[in-house]
Short mmCIF file of the C-alpha atoms (twelve columns), coordinates in Angstrom:
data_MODEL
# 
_entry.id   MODEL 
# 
loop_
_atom_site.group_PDB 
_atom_site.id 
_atom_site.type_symbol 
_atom_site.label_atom_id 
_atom_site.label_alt_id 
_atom_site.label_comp_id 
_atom_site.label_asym_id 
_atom_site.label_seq_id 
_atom_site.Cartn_x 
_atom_site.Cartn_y 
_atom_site.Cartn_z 
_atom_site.pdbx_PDB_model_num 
ATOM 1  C CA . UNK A 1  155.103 138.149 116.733 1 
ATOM 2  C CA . UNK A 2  156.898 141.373 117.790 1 
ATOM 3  C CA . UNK A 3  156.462 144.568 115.413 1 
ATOM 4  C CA . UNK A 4  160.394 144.230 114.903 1 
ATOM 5  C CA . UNK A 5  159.630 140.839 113.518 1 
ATOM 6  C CA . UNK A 6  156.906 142.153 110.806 1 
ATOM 7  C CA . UNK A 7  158.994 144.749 109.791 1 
ATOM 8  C CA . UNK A 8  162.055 141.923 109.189 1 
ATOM 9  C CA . UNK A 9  159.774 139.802 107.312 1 
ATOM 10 C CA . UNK A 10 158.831 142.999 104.859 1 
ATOM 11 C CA . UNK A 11 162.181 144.615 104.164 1 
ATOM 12 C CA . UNK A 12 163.088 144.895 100.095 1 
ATOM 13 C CA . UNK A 13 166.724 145.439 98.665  1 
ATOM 14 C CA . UNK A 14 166.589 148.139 96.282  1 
ATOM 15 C CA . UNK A 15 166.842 145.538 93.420  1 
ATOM 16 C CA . UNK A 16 164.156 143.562 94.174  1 
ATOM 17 C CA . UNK A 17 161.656 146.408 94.220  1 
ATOM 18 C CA . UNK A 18 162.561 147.503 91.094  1 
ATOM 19 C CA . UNK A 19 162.504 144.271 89.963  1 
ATOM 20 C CA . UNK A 20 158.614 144.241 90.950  1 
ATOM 21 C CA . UNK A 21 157.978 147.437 89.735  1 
ATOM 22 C CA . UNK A 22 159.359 146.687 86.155  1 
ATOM 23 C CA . UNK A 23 157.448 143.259 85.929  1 
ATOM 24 C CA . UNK A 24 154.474 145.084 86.650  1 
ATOM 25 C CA . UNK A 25 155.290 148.729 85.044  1 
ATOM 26 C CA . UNK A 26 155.032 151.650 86.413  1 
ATOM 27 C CA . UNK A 27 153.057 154.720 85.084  1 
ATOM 28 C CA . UNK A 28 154.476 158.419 85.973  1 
ATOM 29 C CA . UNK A 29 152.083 161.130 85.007  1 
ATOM 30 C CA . UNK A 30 151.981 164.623 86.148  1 
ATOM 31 C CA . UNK A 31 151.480 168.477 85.070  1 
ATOM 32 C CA . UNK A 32 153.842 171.625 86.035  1 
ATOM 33 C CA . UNK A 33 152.626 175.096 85.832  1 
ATOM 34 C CA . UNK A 34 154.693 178.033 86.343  1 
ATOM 35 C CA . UNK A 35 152.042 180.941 86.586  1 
ATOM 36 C CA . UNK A 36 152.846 184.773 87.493  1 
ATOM 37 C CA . UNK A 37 150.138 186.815 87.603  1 
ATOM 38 C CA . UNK A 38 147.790 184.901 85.926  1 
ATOM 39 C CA . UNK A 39 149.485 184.692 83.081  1 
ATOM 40 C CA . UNK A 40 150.645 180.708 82.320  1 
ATOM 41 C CA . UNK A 41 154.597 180.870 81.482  1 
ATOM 42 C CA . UNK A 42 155.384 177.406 81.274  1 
ATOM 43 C CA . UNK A 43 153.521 174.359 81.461  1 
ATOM 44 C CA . UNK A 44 155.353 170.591 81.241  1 
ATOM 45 C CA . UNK A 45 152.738 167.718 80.895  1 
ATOM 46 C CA . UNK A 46 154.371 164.569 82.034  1 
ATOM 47 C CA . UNK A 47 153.080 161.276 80.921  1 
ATOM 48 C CA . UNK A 48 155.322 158.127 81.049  1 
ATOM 49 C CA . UNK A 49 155.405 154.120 81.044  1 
ATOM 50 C CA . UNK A 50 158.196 152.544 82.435  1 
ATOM 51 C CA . UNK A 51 158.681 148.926 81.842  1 
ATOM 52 C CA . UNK A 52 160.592 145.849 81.014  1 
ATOM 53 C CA . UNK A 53 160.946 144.624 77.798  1 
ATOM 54 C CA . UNK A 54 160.866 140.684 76.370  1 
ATOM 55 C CA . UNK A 55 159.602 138.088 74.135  1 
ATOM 56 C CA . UNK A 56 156.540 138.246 75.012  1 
ATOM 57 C CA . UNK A 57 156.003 141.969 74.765  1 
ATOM 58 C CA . UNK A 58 157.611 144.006 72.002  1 
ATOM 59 C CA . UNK A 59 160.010 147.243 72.324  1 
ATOM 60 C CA . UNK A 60 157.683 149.955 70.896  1 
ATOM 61 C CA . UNK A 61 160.726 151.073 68.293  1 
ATOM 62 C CA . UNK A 62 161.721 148.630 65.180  1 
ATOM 63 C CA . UNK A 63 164.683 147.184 65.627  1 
ATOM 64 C CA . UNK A 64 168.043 148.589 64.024  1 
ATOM 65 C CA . UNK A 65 168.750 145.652 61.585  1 
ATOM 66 C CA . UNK A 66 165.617 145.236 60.720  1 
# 
């Protein structure tokens, strides 16, 4: 098989990779200093879980109604 043809066979719409990702869920973490001198001015700590929601698992809120 040519390398054209492997890189055919492992092309992803946009849709279906985020499809994958949210089945699985994704976790985004990360930390942002902004330091002059030493001196720490601002610091964002980033820690997030990005997934879909069903039956099966629960939103993490209580529903409106309820």
């Amino acid at each position: 098989m040519t390398g054209d043809g492997l890189l055919a066979e492992r092309r992803l719409s946009l849709v279906d990779l985020l499809d994958r990702l949210l089945a699985g869920g994704v976790v985004v973490a990360g930390d942002l200093t902004l330091r002059i001198a030493d001196v720490d001015l601002v610091r964002i700590d980033l820690h997030a879980l990005i997934s879909s929601i069903d039956e099966r698992v629960p939103a993490p809120w209580e529903e409106a109604g309820a």
